[in-house]
C-alpha positions in Angstrom: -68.5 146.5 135.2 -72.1 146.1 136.1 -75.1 147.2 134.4 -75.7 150.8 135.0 -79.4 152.0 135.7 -78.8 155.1 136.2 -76.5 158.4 134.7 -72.8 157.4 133.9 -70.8 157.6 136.5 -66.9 158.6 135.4 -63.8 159.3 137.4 -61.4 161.8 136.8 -58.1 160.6 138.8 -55.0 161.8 137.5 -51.3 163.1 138.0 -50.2 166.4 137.3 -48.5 166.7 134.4 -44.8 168.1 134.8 -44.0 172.2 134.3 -47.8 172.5 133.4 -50.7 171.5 135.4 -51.1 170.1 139.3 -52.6 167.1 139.8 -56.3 168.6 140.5 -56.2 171.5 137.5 -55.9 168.2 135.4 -58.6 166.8 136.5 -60.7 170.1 136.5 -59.7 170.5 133.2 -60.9 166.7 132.0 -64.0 167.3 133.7 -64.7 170.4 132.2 -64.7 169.0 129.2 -66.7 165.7 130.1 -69.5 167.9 131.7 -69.9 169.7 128.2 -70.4 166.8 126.3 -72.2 164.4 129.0 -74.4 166.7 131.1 -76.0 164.2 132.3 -73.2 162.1 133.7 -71.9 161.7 137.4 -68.6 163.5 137.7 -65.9 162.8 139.9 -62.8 165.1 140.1 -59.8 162.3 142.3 -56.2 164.1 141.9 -53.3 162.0 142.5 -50.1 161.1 142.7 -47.2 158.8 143.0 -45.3 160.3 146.4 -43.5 163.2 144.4 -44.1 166.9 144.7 -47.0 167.7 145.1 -48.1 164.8 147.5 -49.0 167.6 150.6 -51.8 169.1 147.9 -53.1 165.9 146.8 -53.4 164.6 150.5 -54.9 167.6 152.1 -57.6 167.6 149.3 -58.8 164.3 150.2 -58.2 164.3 153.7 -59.0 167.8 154.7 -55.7 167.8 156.7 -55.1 170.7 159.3 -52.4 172.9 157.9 -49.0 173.4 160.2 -46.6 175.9 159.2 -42.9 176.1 161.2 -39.9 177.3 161.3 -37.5 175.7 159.0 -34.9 175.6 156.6 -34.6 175.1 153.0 -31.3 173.0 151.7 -28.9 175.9 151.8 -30.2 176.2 155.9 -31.6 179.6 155.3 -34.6 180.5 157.4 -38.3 179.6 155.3 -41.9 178.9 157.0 -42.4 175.3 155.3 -46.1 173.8 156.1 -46.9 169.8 156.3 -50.4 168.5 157.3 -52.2 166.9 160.4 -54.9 164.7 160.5 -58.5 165.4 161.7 -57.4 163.5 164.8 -54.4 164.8 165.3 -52.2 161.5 165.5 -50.9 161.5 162.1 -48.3 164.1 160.0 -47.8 164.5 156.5 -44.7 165.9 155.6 -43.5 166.5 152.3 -39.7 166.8 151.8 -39.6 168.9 149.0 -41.2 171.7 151.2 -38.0 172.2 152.7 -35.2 170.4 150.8 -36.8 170.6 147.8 -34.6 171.2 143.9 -37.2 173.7 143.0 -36.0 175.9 146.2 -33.1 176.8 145.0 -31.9 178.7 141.2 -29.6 177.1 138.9 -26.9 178.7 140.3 -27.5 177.7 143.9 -27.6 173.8 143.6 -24.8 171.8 144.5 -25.3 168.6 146.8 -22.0 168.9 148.5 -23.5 172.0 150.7 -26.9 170.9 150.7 -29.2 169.4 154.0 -32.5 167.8 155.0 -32.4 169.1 158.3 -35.4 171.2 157.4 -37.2 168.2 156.9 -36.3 167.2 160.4 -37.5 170.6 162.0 -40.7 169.6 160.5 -41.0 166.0 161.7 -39.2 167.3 165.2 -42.5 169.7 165.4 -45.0 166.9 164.9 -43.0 165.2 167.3 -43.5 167.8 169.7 -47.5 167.9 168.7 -47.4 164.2 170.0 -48.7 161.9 166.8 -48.3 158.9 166.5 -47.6 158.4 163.1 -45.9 160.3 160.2 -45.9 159.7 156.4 -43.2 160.9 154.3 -42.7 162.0 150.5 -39.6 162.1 149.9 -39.4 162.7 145.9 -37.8 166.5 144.1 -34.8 166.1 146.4 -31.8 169.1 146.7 -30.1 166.9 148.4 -27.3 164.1 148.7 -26.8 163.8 152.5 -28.1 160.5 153.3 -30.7 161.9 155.7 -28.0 162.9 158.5 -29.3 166.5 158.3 -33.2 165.1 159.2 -31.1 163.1 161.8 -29.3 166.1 163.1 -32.7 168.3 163.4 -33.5 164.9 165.9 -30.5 164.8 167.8 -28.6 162.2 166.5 -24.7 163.8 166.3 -22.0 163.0 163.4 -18.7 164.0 164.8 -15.1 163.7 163.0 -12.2 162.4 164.5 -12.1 165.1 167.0 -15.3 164.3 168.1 -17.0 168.1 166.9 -20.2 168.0 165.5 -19.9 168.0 161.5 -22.6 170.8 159.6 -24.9 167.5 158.3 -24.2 168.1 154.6 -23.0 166.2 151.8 -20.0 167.2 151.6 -19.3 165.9 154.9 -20.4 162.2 154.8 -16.9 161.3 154.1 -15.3 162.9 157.8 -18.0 161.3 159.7 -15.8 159.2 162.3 -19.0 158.0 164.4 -23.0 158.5 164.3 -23.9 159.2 168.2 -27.6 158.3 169.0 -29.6 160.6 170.9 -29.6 159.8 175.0 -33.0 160.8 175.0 -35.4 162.7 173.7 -39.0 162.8 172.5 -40.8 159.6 171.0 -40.7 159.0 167.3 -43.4 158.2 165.8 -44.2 155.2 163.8 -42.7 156.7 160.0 -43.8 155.6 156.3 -41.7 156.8 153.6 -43.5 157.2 150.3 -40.6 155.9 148.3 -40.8 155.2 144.4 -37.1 154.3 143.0 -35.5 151.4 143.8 -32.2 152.6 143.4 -29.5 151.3 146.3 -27.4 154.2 148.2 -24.5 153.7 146.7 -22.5 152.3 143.0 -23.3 153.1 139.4 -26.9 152.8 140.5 -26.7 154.6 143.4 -28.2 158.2 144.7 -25.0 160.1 143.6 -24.2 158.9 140.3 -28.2 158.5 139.1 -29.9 161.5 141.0 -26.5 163.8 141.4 -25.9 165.4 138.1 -29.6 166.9 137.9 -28.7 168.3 141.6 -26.1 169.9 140.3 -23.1 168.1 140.6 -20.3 167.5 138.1 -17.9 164.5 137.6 -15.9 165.0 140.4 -18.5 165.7 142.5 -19.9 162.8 141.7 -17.3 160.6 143.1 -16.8 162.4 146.3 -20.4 162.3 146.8 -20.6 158.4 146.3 -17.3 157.7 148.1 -19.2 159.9 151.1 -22.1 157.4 151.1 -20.1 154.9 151.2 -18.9 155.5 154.3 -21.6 156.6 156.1 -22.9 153.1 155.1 -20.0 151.7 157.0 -20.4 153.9 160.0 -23.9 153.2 160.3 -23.4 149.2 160.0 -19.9 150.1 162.4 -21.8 151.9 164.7 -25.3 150.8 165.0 -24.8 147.1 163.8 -27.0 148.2 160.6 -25.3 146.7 158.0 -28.1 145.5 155.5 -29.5 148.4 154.5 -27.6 150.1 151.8 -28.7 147.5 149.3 -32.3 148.2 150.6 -34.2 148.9 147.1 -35.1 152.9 147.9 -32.2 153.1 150.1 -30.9 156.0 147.3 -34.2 157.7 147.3 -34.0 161.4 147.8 -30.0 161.8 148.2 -29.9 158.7 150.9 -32.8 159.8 152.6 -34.5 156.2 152.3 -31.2 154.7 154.0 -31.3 157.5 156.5 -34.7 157.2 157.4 -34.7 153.6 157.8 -31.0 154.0 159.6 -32.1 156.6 162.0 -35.4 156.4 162.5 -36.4 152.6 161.9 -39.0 153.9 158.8 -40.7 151.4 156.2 -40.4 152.6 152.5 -43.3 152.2 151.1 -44.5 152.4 147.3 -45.9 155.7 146.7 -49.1 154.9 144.7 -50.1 152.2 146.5 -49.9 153.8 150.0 -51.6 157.3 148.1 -54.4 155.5 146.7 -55.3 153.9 150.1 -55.0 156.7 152.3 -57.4 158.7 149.9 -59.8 155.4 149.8 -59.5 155.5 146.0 -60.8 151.7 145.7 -64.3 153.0 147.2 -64.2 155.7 144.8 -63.8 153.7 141.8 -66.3 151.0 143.0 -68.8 154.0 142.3 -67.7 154.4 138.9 -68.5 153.3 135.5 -65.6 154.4 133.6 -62.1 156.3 134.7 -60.1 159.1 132.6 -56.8 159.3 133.5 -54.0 161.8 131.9 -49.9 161.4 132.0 -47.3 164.1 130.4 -45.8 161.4 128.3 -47.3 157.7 127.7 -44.3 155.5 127.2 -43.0 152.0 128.0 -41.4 153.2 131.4 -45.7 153.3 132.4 -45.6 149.6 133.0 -43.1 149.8 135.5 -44.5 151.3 138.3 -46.5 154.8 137.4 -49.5 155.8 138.4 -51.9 154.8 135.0 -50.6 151.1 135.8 -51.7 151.7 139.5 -55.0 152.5 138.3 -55.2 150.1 135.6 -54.1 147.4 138.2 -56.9 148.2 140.5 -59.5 148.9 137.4 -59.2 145.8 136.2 -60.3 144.0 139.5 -64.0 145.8 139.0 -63.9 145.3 135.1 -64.0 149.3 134.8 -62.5 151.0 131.2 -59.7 152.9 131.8 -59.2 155.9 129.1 -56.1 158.2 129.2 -55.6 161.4 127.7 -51.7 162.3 127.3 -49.2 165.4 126.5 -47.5 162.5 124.1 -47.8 159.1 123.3 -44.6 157.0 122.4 -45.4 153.3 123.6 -46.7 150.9 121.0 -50.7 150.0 120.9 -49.0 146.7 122.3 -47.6 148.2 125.7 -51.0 150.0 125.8 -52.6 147.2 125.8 -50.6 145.8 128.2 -50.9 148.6 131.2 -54.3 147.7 131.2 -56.1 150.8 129.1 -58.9 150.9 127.0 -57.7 153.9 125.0 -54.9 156.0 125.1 -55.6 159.6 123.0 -53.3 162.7 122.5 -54.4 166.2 123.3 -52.2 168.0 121.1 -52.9 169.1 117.3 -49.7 167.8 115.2 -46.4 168.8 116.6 -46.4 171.7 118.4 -43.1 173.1 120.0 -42.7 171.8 123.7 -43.7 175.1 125.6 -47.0 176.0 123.5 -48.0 172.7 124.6 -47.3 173.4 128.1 -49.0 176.8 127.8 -52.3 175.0 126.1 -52.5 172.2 128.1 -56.0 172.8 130.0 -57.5 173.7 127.0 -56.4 170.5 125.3 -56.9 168.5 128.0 -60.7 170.1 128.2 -61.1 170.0 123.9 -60.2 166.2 124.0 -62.2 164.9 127.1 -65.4 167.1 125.4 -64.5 164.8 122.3 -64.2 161.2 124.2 -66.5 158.3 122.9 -66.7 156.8 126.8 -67.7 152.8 126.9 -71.8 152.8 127.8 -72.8 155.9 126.3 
């Protein structure tokens, strides 16, 4: 850190913290507080994220992205208005999956992988298509689904026929009749496609998208199985069929219900870490070059944070200007060791004692607001 001649400068970059606050009422909130007890100080609210839900806000925030709203569908292939973003130039989309195969779009009830599609998600990048960009990034995280990307496929005119050679509805449940994939014979360009991918988890096995993600997607035991077996063979149709045979293993290849295998099946994409590829479209390392100190916030501060979340993503890039990193936190399990270790200066709580889990929720600006008005920051 350099020596400051003027007032402190202090970035607010932060997450949103899960069934609470979106990424930029967090920092609103942290900087709410900061302004009341350093009036003085150079304030600079910089949501983000990690490539989850959320992602479209964050980027069209930063970016001032031109907002597109189509015709879609939502998992259960019901008719919704889903919108993704466009550059100021017009020759890159952002699209975030969860806008149209999202888990939060459907009730309890509703959720079951085995009927579920992406091919909302393909109306969307079809459109962008159409608009003629060049490039498209992806978030892929908050997934309904368990269809290994054929429904995005199918929205793009690749077909999946059974043994008859009739088009099979591009569902779950279906992965396990597919007899061949069929190409598109033509059709318009597709453009060069990032996929903001954050689990490393292969597409199929004990590890795989239907054992690890399928349960919290609503699918039982047996389910579970037939879901697996499914991509299992759509692995083998694809490696049968278009001479693709090294990509289940892919780490991310299980992302989102397959979609990372089906993306990088159908539509040659690159899976790329979400934090990494967040914090360099929104030119965070300019940002915190201006900066004499960084608060940060996470739901829950554990060990799991040194493996790939966005405080060690911060720290990472902190540590290469010497800037303090300070994070505030819903609750704090890892040891003073592993905080040491992610790279932060302090880590505080914002709760008062233990409080049951949905007061917190409820109080969670106005704690995140008391603590950052109570922070001792490094300089001051």
């Amino acid at each position: 850190m350099t020596v400051r001649t003027g007032p402190l400068r202090v970035l607010v970059a932060a997450d949103s913290f899960k069934d609470a606050l979106g990424a930029p009422e967090v920092c609103r909130a942290i900087a709410l507080g900061l302004r009341r007890s350093q009036p003085l100080a150079t304030i600079t609210e910089f949501p983000l994220g990690d490539g989850g839900e959320g992602t479209f806000e964050i980027l069209s925030h930063h970016l001032n992205l031109h907002n597109v709203e189509v015709d879609a569908l939502d998992p259960l292939l019901r008719p919704l208005r889903a919108p993704y973003g466009l550059s100021a130039d017009g020759h890159t989309a952002f699209i975030e999956m969860a806008q149209t195969a999202g888990l939060q779009l459907l009730a309890p009830p509703e959720r079951n992988p085995l009927v579920t599609s992406t091919f909302g998600t393909g109306l969307q990048l079809a459109d962008a298509c159409r608009r003629g960009v060049s490039r498209a990034v992806l978030a892929i995280g908050g997934s309904a689904t368990n269809d290994a990307g054929i429904g995005m496929a199918a929205a793009l005119g690749w077909r999946f026929v059974d043994t008859r050679g009739e088009n099979l509805s591009p569902v779950g449940g279906n992965l396990g009749r597919i007899a061949h994939v069929i190409a598109p014979a033509s059709g318009a360009r597709l453009p060069e496609l990032d996929v903001i991918c954050d689990v490393n988890n292969p597409l199929f096995g004990p590890q795989g998208a239907a054992y690890v993600y399928g349960p919290q997607k609503g699918a039982d035991a047996p389910m579970v199985e037939r879901l697996d077996a499914g991509l299992r063979h759509i692995a083998a149709r694809v490696a049968e069929d278009l001479g693709r045979s090294d990509l289940a293993e892919q780490p991310g290849a299980g992302a989102a219900g397959g979609l990372g295998f089906g993306a990088m099946s159908f539509l040659d994409a690159r899976l790329r870490r979400g934090i990494d590829l967040i914090m360099d479209l929104t030119e965070f390392d300019a940002a915190l070059a201006r900066s004499d100190v960084v608060i940060t916030g996470e739901g829950h501060l554990d060990g799991q944070t040194l493996h790939g979340k966005l405080i060690h993503g911060i720290c990472t890039r902190a540590r290469r200007h010497n800037i303090p990193v300070i994070a505030l936190c819903g609750r704090i399990s890892a040891t003073p060791e592993e905080i040491r270790a992610i790279g932060l200066h302090a880590a505080h709580g914002i709760n008062e004692g233990e409080v049951p889990l949905a007061t917190a929720l409820i109080r969670t600006a106005e704690n995140l607001e008391r603590v950052a008005a109570q922070l001792a920051l490094p300089g001051v």
